[in-house]
mmJSON file of the N, C-alpha and C atoms, coordinates in Angstrom:
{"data_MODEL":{"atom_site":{
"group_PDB":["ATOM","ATOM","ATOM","ATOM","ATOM","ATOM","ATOM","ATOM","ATOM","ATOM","ATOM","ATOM","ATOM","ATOM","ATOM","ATOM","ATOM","ATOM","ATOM","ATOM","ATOM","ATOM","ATOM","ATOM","ATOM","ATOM","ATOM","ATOM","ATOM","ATOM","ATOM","ATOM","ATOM","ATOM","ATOM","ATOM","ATOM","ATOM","ATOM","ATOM","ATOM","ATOM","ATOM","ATOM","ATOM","ATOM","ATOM","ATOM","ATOM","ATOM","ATOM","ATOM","ATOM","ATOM","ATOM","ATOM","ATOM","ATOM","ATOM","ATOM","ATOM","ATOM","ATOM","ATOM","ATOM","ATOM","ATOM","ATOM","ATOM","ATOM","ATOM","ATOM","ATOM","ATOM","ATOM","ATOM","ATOM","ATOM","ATOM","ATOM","ATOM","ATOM","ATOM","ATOM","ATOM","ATOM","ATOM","ATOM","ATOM","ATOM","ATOM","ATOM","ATOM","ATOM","ATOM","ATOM","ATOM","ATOM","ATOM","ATOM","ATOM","ATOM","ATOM","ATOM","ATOM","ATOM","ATOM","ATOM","ATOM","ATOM","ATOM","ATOM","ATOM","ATOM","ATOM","ATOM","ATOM","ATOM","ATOM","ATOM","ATOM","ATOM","ATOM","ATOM","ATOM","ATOM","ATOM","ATOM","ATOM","ATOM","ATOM","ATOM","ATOM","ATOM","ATOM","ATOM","ATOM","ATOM","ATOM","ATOM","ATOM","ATOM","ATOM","ATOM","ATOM","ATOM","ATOM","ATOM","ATOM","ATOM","ATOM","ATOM","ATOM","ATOM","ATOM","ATOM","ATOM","ATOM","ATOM","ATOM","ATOM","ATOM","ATOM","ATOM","ATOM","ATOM","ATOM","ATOM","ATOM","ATOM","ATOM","ATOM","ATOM","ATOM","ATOM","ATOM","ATOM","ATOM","ATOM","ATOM","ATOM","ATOM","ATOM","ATOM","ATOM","ATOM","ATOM","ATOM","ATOM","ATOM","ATOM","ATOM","ATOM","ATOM","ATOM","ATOM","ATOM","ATOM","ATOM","ATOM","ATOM","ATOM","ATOM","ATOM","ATOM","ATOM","ATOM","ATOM","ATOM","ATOM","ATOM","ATOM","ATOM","ATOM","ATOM","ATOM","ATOM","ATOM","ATOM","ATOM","ATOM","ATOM","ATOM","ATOM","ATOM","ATOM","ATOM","ATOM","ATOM","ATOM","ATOM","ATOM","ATOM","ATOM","ATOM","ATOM","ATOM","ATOM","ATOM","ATOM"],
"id":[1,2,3,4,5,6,7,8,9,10,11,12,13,14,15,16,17,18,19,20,21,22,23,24,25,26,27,28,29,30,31,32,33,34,35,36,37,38,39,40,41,42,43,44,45,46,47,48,49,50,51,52,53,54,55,56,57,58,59,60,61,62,63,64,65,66,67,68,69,70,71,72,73,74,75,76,77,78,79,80,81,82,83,84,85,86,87,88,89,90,91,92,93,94,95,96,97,98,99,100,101,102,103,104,105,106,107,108,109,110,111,112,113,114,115,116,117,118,119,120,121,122,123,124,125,126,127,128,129,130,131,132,133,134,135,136,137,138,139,140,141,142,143,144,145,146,147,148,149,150,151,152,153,154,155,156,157,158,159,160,161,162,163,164,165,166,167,168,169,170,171,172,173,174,175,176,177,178,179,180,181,182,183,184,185,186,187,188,189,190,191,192,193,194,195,196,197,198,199,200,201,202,203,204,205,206,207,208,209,210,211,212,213,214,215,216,217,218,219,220,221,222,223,224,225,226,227,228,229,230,231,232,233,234,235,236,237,238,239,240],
"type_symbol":["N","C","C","N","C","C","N","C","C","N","C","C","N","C","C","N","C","C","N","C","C","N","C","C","N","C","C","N","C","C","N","C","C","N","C","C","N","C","C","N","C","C","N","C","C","N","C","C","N","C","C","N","C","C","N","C","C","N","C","C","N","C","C","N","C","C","N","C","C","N","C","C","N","C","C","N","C","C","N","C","C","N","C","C","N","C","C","N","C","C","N","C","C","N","C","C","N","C","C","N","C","C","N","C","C","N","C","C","N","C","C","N","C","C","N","C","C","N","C","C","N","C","C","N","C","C","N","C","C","N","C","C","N","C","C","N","C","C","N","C","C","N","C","C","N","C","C","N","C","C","N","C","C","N","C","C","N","C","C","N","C","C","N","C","C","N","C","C","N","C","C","N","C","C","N","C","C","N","C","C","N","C","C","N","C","C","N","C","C","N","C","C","N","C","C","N","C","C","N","C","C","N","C","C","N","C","C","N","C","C","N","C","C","N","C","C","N","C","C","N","C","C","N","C","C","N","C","C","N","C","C","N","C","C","N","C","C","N","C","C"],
"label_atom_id":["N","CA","C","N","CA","C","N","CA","C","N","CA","C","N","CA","C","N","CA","C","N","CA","C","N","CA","C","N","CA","C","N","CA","C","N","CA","C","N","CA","C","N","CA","C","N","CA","C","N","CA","C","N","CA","C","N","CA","C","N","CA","C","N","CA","C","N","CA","C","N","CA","C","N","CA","C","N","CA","C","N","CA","C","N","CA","C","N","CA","C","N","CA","C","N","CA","C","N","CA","C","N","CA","C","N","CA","C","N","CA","C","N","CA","C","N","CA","C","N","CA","C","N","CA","C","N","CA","C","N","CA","C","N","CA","C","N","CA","C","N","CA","C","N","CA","C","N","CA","C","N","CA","C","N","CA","C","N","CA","C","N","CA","C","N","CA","C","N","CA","C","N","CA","C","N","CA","C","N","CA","C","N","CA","C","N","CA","C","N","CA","C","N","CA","C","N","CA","C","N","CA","C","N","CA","C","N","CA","C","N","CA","C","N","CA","C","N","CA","C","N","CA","C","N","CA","C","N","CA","C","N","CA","C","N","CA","C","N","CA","C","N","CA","C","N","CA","C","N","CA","C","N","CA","C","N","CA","C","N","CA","C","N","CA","C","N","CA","C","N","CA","C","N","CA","C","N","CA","C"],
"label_alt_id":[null,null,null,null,null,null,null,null,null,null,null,null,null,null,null,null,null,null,null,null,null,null,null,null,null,null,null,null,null,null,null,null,null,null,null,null,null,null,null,null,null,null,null,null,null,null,null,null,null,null,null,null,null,null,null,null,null,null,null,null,null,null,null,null,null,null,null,null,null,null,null,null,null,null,null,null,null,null,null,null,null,null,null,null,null,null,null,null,null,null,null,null,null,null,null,null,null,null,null,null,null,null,null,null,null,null,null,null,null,null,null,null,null,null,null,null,null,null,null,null,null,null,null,null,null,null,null,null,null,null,null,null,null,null,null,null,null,null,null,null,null,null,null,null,null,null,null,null,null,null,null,null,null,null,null,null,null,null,null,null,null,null,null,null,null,null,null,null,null,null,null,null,null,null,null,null,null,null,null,null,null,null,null,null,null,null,null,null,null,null,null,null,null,null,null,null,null,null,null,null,null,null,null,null,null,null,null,null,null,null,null,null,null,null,null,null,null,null,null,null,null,null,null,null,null,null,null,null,null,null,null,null,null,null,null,null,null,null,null,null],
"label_comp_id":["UNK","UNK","UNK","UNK","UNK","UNK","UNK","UNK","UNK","UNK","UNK","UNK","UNK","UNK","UNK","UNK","UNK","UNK","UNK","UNK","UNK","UNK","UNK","UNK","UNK","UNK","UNK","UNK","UNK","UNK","UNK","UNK","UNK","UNK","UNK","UNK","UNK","UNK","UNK","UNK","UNK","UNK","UNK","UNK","UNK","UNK","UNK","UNK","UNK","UNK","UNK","UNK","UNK","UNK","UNK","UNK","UNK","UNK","UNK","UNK","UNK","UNK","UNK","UNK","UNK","UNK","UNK","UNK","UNK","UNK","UNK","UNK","UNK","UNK","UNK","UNK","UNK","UNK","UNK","UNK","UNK","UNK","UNK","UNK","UNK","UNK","UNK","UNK","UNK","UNK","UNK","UNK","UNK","UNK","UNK","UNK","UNK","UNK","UNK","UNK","UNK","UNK","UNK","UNK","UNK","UNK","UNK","UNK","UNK","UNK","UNK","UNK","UNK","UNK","UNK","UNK","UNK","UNK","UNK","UNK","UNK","UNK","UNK","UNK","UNK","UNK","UNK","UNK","UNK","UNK","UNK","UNK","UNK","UNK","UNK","UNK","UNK","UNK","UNK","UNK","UNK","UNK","UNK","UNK","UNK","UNK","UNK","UNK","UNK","UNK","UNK","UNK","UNK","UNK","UNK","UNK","UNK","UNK","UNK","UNK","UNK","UNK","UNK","UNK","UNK","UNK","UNK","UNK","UNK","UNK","UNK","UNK","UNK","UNK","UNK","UNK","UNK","UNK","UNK","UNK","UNK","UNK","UNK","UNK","UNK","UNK","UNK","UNK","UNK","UNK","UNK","UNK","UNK","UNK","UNK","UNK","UNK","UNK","UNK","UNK","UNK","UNK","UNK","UNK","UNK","UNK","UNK","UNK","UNK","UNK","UNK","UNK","UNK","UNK","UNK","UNK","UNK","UNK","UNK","UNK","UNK","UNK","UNK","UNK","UNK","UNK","UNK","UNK","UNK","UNK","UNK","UNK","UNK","UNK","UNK","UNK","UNK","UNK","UNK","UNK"],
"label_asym_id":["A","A","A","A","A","A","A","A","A","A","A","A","A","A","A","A","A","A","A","A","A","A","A","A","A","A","A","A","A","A","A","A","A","A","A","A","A","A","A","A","A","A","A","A","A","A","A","A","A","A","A","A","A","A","A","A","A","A","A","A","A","A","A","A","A","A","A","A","A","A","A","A","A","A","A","A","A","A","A","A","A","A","A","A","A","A","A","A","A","A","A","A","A","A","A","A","A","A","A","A","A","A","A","A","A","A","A","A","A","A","A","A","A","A","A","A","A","A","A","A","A","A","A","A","A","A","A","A","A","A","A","A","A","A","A","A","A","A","A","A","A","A","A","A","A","A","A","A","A","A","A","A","A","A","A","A","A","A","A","A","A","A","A","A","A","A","A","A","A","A","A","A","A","A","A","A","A","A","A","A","A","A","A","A","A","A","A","A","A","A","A","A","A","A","A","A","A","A","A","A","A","A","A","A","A","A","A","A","A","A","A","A","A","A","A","A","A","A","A","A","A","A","A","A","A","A","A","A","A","A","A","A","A","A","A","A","A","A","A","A"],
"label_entity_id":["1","1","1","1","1","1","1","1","1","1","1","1","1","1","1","1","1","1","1","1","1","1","1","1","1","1","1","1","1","1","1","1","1","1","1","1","1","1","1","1","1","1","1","1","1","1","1","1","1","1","1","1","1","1","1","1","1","1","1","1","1","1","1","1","1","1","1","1","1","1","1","1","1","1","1","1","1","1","1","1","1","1","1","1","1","1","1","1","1","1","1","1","1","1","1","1","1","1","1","1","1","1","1","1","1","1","1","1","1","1","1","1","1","1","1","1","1","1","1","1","1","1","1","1","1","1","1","1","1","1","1","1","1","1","1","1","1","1","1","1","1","1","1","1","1","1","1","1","1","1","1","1","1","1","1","1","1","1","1","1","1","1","1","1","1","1","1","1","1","1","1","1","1","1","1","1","1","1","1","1","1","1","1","1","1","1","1","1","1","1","1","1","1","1","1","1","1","1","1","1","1","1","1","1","1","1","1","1","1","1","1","1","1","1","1","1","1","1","1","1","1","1","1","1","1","1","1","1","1","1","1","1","1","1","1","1","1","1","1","1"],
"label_seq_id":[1,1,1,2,2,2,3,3,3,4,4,4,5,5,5,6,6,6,7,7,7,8,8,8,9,9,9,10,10,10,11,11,11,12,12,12,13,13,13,14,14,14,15,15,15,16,16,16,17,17,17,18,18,18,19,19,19,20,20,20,21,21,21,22,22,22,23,23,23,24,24,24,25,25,25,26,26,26,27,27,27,28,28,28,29,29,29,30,30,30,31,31,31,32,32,32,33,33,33,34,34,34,35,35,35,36,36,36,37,37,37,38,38,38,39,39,39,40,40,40,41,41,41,42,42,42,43,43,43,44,44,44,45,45,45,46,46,46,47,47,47,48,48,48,49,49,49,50,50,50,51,51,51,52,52,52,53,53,53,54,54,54,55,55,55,56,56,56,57,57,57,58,58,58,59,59,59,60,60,60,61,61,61,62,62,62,63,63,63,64,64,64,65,65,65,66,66,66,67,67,67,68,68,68,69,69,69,70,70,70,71,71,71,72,72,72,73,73,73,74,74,74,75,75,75,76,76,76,77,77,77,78,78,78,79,79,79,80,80,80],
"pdbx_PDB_ins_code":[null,null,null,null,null,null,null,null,null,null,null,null,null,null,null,null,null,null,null,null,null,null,null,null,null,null,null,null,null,null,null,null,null,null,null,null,null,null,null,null,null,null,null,null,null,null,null,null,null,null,null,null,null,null,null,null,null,null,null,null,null,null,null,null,null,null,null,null,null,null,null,null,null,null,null,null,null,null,null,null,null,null,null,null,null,null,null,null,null,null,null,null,null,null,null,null,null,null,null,null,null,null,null,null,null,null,null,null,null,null,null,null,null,null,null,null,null,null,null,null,null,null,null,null,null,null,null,null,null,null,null,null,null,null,null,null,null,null,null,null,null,null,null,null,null,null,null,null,null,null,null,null,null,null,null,null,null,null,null,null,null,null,null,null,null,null,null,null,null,null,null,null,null,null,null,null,null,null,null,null,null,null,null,null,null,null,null,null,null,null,null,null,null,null,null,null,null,null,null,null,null,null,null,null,null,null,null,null,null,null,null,null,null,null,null,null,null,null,null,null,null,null,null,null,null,null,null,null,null,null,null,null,null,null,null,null,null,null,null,null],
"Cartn_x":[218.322,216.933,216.81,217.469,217.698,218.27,219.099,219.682,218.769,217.717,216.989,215.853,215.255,213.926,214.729,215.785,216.366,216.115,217.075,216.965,215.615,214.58,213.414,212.84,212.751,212.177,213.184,214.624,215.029,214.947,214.591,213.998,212.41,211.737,210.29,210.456,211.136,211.345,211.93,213.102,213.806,212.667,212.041,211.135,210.158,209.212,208.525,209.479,210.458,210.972,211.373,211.659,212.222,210.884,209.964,208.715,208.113,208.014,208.07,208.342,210.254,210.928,210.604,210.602,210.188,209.516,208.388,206.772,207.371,207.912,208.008,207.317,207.005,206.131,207.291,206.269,207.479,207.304,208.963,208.99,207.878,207.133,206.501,204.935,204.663,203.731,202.478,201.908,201.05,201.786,202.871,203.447,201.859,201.006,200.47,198.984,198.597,197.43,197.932,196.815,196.952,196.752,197.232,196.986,195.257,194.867,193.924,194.286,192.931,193.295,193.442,192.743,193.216,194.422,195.37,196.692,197.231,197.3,197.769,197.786,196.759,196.613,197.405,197.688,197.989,199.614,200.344,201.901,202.364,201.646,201.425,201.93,200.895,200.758,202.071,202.573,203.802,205.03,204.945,205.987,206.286,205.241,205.522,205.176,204.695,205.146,204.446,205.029,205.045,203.609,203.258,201.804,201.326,202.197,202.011,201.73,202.591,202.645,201.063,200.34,199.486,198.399,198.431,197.731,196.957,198.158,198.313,197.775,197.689,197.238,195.68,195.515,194.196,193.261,193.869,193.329,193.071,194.083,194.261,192.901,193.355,192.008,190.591,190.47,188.84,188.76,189.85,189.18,189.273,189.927,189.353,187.607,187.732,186.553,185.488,185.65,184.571,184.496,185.445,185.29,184.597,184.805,184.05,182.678,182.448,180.729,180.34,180.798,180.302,180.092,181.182,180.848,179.792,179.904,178.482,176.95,176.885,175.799,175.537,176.41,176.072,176.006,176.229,175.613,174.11,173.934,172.91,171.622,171.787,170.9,171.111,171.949,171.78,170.957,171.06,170.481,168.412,168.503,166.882,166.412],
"Cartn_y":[61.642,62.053,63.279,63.33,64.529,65.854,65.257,67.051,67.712,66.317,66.9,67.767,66.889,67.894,69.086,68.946,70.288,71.365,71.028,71.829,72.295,71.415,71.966,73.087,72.972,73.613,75.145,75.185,76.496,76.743,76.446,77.402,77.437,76.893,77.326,78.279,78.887,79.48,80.994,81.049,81.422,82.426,81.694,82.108,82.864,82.808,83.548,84.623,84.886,85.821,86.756,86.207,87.16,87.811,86.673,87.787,88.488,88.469,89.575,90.931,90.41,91.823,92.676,91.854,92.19,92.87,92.8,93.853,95.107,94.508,95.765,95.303,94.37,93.909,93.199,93.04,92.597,91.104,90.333,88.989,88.151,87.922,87.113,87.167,88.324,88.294,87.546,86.922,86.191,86.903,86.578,86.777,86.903,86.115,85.721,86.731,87.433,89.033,89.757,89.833,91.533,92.601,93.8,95.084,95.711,96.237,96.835,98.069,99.014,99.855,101.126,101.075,102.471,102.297,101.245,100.939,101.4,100.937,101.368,102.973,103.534,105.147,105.115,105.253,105.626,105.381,104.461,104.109,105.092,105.091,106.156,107.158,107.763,109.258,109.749,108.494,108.759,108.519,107.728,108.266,108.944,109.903,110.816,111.996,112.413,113.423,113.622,114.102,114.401,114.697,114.108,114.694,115.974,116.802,118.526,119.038,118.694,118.939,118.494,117.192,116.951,117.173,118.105,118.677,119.917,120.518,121.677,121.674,120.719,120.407,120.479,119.8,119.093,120.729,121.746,122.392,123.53,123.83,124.419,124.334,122.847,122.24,122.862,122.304,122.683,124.052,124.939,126.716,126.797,126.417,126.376,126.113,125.125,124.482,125.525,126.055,126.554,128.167,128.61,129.573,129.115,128.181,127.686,127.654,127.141,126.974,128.522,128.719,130.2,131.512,130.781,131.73,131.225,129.762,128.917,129.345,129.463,129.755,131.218,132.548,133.854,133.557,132.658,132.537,131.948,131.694,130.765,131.893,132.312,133.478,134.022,135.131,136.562,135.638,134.547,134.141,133.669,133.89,133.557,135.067],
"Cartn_z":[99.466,99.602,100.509,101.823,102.588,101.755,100.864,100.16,99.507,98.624,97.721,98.486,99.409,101.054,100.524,101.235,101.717,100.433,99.682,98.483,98.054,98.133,97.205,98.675,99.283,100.261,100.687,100.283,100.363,98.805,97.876,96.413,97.029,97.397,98.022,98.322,99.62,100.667,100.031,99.128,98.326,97.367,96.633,95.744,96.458,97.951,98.721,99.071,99.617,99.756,98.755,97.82,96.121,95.866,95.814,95.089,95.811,97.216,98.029,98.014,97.986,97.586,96.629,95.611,93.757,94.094,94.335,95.054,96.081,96.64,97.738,98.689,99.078,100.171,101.566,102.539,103.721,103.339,103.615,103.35,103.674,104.692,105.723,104.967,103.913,103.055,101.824,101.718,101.013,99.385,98.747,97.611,96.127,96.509,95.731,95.902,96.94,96.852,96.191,95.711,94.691,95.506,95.691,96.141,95.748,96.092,96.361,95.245,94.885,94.028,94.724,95.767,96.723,97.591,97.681,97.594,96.57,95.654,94.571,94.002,94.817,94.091,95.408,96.853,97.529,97.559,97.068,96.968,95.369,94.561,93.215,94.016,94.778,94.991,96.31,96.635,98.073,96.785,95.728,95.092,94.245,93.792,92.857,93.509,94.521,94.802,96.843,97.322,98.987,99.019,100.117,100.746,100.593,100.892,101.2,100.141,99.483,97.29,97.426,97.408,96.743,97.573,99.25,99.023,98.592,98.639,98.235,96.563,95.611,94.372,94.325,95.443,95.528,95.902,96.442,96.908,96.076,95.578,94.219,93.174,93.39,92.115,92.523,93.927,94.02,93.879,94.611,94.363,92.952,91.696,90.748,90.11,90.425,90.444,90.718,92.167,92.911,91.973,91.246,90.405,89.15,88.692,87.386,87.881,89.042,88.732,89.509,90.46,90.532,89.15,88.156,86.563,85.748,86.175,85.175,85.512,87.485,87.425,87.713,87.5,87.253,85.958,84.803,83.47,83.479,83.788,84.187,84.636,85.714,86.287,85.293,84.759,83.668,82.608,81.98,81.09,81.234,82.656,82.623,82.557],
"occupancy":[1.0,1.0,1.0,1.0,1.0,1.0,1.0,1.0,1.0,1.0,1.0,1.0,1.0,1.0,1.0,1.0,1.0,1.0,1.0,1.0,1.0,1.0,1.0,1.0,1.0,1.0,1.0,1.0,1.0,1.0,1.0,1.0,1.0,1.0,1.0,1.0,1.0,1.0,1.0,1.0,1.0,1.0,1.0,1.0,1.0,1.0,1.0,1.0,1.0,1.0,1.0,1.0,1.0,1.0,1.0,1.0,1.0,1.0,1.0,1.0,1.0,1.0,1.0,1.0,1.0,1.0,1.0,1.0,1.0,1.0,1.0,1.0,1.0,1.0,1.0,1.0,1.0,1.0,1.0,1.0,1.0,1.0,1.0,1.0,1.0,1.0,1.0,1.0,1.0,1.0,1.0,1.0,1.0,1.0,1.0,1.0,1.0,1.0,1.0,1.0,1.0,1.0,1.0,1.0,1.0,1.0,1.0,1.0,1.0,1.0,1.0,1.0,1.0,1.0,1.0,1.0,1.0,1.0,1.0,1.0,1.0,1.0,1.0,1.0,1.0,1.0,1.0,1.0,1.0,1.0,1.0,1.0,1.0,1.0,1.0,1.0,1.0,1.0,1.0,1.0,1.0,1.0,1.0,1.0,1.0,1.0,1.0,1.0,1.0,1.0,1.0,1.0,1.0,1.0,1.0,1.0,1.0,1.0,1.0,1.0,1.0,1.0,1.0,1.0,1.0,1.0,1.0,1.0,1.0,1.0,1.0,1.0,1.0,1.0,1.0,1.0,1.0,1.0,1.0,1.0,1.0,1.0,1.0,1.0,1.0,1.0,1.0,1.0,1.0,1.0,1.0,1.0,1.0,1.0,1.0,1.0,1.0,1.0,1.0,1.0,1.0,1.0,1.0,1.0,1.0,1.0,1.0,1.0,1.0,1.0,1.0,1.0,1.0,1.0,1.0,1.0,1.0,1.0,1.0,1.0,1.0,1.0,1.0,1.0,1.0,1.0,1.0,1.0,1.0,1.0,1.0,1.0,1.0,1.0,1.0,1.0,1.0,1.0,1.0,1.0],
"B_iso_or_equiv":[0.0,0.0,0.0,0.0,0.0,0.0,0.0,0.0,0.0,0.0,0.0,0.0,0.0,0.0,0.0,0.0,0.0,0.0,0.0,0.0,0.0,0.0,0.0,0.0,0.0,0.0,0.0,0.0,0.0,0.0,0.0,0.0,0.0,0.0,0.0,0.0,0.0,0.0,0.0,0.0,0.0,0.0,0.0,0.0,0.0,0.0,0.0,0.0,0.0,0.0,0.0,0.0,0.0,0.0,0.0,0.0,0.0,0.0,0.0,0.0,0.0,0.0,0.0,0.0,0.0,0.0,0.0,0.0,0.0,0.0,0.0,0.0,0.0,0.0,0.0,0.0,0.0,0.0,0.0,0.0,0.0,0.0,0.0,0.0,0.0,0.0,0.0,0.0,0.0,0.0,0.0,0.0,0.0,0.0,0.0,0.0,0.0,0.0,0.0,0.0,0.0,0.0,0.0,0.0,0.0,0.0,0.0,0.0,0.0,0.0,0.0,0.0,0.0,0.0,0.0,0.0,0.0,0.0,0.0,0.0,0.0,0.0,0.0,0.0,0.0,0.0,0.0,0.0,0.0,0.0,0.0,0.0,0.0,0.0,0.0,0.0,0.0,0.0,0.0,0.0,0.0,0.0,0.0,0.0,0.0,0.0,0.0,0.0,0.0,0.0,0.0,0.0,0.0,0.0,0.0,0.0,0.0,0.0,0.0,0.0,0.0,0.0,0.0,0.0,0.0,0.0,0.0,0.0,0.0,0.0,0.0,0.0,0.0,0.0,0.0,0.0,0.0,0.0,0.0,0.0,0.0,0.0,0.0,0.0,0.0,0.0,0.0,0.0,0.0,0.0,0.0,0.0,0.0,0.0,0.0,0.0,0.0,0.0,0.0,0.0,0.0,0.0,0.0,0.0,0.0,0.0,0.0,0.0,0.0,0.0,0.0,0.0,0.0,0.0,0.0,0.0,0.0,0.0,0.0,0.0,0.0,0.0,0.0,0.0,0.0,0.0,0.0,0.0,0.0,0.0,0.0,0.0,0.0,0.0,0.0,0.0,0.0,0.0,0.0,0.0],
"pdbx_formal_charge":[null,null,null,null,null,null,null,null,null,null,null,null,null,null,null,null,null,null,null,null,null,null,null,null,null,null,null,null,null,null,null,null,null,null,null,null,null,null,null,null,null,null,null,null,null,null,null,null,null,null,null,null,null,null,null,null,null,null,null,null,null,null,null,null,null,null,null,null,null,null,null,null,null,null,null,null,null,null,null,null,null,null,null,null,null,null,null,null,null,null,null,null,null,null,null,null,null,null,null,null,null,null,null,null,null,null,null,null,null,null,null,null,null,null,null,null,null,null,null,null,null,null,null,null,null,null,null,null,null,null,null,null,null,null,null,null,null,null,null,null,null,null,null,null,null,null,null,null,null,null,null,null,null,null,null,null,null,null,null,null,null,null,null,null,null,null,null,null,null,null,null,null,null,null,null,null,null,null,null,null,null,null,null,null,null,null,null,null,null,null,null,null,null,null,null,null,null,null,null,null,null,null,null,null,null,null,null,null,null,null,null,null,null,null,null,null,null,null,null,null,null,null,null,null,null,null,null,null,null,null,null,null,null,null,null,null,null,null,null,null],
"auth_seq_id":[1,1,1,2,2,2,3,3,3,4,4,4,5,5,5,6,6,6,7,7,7,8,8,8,9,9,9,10,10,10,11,11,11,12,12,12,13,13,13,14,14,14,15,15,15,16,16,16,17,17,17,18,18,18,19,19,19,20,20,20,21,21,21,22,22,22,23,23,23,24,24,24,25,25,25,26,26,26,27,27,27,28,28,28,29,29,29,30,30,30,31,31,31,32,32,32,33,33,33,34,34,34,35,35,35,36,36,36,37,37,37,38,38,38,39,39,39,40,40,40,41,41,41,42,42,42,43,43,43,44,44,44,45,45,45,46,46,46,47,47,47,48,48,48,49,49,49,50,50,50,51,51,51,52,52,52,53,53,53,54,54,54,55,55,55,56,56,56,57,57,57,58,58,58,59,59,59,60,60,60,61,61,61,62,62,62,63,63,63,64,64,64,65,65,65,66,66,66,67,67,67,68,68,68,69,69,69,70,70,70,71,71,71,72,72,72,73,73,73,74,74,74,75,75,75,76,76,76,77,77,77,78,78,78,79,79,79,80,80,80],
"auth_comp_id":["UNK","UNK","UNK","UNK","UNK","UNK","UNK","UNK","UNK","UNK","UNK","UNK","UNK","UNK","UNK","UNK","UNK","UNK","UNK","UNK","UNK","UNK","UNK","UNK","UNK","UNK","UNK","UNK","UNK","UNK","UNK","UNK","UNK","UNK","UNK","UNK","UNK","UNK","UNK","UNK","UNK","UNK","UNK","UNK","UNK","UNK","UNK","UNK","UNK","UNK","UNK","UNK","UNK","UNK","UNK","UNK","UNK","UNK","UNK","UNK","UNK","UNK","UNK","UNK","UNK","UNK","UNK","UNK","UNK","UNK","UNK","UNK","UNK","UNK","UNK","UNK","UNK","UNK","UNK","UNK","UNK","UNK","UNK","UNK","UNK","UNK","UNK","UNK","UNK","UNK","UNK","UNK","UNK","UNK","UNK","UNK","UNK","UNK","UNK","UNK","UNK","UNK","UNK","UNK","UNK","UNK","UNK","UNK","UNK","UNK","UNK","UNK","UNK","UNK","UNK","UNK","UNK","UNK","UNK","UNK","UNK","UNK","UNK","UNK","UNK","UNK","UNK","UNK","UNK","UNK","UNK","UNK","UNK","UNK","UNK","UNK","UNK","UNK","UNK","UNK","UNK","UNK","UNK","UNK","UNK","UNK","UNK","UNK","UNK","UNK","UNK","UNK","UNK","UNK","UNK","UNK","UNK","UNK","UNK","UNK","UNK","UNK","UNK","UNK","UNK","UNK","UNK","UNK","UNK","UNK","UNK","UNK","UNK","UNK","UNK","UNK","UNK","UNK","UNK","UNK","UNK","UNK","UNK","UNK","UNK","UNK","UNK","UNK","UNK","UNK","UNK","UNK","UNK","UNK","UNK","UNK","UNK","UNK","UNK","UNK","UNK","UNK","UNK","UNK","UNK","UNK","UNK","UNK","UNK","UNK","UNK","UNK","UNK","UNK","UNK","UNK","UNK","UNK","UNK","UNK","UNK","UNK","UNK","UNK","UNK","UNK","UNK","UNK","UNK","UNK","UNK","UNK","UNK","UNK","UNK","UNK","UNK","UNK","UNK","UNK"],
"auth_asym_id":["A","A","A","A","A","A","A","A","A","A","A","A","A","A","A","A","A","A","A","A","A","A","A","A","A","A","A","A","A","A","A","A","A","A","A","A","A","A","A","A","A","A","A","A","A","A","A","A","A","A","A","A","A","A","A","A","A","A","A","A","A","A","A","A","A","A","A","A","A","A","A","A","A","A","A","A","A","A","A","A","A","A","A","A","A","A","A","A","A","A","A","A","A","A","A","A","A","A","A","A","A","A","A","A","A","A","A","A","A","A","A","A","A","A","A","A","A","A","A","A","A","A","A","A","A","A","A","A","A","A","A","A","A","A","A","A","A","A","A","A","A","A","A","A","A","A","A","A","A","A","A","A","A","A","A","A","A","A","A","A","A","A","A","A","A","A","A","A","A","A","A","A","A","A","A","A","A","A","A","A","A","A","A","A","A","A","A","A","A","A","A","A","A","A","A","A","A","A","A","A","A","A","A","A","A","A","A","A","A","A","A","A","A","A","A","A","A","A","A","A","A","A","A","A","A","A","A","A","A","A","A","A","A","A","A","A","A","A","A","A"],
"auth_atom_id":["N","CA","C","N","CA","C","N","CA","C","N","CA","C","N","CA","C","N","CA","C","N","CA","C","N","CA","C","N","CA","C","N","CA","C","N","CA","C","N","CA","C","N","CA","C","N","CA","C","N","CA","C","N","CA","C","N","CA","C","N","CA","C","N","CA","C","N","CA","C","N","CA","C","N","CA","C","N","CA","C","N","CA","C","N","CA","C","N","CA","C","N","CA","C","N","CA","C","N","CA","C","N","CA","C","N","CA","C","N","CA","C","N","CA","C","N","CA","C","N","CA","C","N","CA","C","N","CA","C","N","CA","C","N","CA","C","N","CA","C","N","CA","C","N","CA","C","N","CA","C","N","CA","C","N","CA","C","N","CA","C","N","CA","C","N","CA","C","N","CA","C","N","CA","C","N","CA","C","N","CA","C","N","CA","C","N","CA","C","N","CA","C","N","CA","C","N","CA","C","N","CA","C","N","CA","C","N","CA","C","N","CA","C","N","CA","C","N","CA","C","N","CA","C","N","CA","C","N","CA","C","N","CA","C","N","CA","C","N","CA","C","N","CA","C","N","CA","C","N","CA","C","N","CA","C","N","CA","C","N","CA","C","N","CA","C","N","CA","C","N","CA","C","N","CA","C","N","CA","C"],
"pdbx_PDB_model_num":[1,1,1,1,1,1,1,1,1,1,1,1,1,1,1,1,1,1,1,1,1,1,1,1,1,1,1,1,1,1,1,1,1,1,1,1,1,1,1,1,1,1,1,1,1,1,1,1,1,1,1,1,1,1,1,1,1,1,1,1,1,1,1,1,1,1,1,1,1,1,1,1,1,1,1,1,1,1,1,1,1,1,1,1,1,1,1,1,1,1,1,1,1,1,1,1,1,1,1,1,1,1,1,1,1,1,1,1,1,1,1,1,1,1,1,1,1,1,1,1,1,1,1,1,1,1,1,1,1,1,1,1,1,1,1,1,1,1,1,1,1,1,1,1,1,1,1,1,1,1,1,1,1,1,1,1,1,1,1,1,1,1,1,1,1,1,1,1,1,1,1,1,1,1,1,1,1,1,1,1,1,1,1,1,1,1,1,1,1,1,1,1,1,1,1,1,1,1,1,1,1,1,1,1,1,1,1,1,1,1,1,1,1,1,1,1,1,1,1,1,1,1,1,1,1,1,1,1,1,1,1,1,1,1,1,1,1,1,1,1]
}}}
């Protein structure tokens, strides 16, 4: 009866720690929360590409941006 305690309680134990790892999470972890979705964009965005990269993207983007609507609304004015 003691081997069996034993046994079921290190596959318990066993199984919290594996699905832990599996995740990427630290052992000592609630195996069973879901991540958050701004977790999720935020572990995305650290592994596909470096901070600096994406901000440097991000920045990119908006002076784009800020040229598109500066052409939309000199369309805009010439057209009234």
């Amino acid at each position: 009866m003691k081997y069996l305690i034993v046994i079921v309680v290190g596959v318990v134990i066993g199984l919290w720690a594996g699905v832990n790892i599996g995740k990427g999470n630290a052992i000592y972890e609630n195996p069973f929360k879901e991540k958050s979705f701004v977790e999720d964009v935020i572990d995305s965005a650290k592994e596909s590409i470096d901070d600096e990269s994406l901000l440097d993207k991000g920045k990119d983007m908006l002076e784009e941006t800020k040229e598109k609507m500066k052409e939309s609304a000199k369309e805009a004015v010439d057209n009234l």
